[in-house]
C-alpha positions as CSV (number, residue, x, y, z in Angstrom):
1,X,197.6,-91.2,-3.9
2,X,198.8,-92.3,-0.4
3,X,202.5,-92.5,-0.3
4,X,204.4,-95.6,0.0
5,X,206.0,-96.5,3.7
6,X,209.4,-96.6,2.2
7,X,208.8,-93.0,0.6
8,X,207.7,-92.1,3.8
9,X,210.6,-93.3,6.3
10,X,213.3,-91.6,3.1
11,X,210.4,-87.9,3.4
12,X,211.2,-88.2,7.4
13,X,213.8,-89.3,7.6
14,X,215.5,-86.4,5.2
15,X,213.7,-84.0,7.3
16,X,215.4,-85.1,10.2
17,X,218.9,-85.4,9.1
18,X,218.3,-81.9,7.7
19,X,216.4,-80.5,10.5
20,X,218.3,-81.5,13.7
21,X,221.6,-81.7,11.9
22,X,222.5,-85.7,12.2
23,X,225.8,-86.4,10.7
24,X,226.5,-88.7,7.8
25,X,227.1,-92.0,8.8
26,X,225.6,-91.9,12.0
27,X,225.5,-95.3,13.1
28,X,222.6,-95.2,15.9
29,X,220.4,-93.5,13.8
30,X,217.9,-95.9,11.9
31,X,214.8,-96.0,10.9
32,X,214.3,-98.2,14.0
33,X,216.1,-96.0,16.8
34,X,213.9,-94.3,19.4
35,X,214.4,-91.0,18.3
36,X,213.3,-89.6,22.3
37,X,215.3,-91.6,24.1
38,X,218.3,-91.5,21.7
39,X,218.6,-87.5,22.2
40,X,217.9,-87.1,18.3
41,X,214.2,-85.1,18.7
42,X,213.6,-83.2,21.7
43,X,210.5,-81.5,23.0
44,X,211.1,-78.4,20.9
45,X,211.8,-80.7,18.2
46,X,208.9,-82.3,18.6
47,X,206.6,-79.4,17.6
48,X,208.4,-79.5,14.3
49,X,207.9,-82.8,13.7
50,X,204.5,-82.8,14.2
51,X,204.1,-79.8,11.4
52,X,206.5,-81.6,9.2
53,X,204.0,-84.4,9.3
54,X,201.0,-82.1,8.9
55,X,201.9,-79.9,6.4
56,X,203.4,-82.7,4.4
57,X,200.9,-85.5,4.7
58,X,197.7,-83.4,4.8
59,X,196.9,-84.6,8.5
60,X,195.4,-83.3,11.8
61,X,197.7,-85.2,14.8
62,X,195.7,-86.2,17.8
63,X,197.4,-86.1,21.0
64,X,196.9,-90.0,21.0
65,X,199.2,-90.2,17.9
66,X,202.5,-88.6,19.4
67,X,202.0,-89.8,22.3
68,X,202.2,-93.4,21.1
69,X,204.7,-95.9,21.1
70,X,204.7,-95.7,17.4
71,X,205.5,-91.8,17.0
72,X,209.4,-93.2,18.7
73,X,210.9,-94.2,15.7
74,X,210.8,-93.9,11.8
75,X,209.2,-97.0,11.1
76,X,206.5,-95.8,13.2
77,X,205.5,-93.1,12.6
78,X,205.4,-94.3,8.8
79,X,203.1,-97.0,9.5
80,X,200.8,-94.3,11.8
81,X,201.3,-91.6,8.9
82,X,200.3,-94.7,6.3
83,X,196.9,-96.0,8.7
84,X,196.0,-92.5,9.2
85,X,195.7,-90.7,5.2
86,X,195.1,-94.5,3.8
């Protein structure tokens, strides 16, 4: 069963609060903030975002799907993760 997008921006979303340590209440950080440009995922960061999304979703990421403008923000990559395993 292919996940909903809303379970899919609360999975990443928890994985990046948890992984890069964002505080509580953070008020830039949505589900619509480019994560890059923002500071809150780095390069190094981005390799474990890319195995979060692997490992959890059962995919293969092509270079053309983090390097998209859709792989900047939660909403994004939600819709790419939902085209991609639908």
């Amino acid at each position: 069963m292919v996940p909903s997008r809303s379970d899919i921006v609360r999975e990443v979303t928890d994985f990046l609060v948890t992984t890069f340590k964002i505080a509580p209440g953070d008020r830039v950080f949505t589900p619509n903030v480019n994560l890059f440009d923002e500071g809150y995922v780095d390069s190094t960061g981005l390799v474990d975002l890319i195995a979060f999304i692997e490992t959890t979703y059962g995919m293969a990421l092509e270079r053309r799907h983090f390097s998209s403008a859709e792989f900047t923000t939660i909403h994004g990559i939600a819709r790419m993760i939902r085209a991609t395993v639908a």
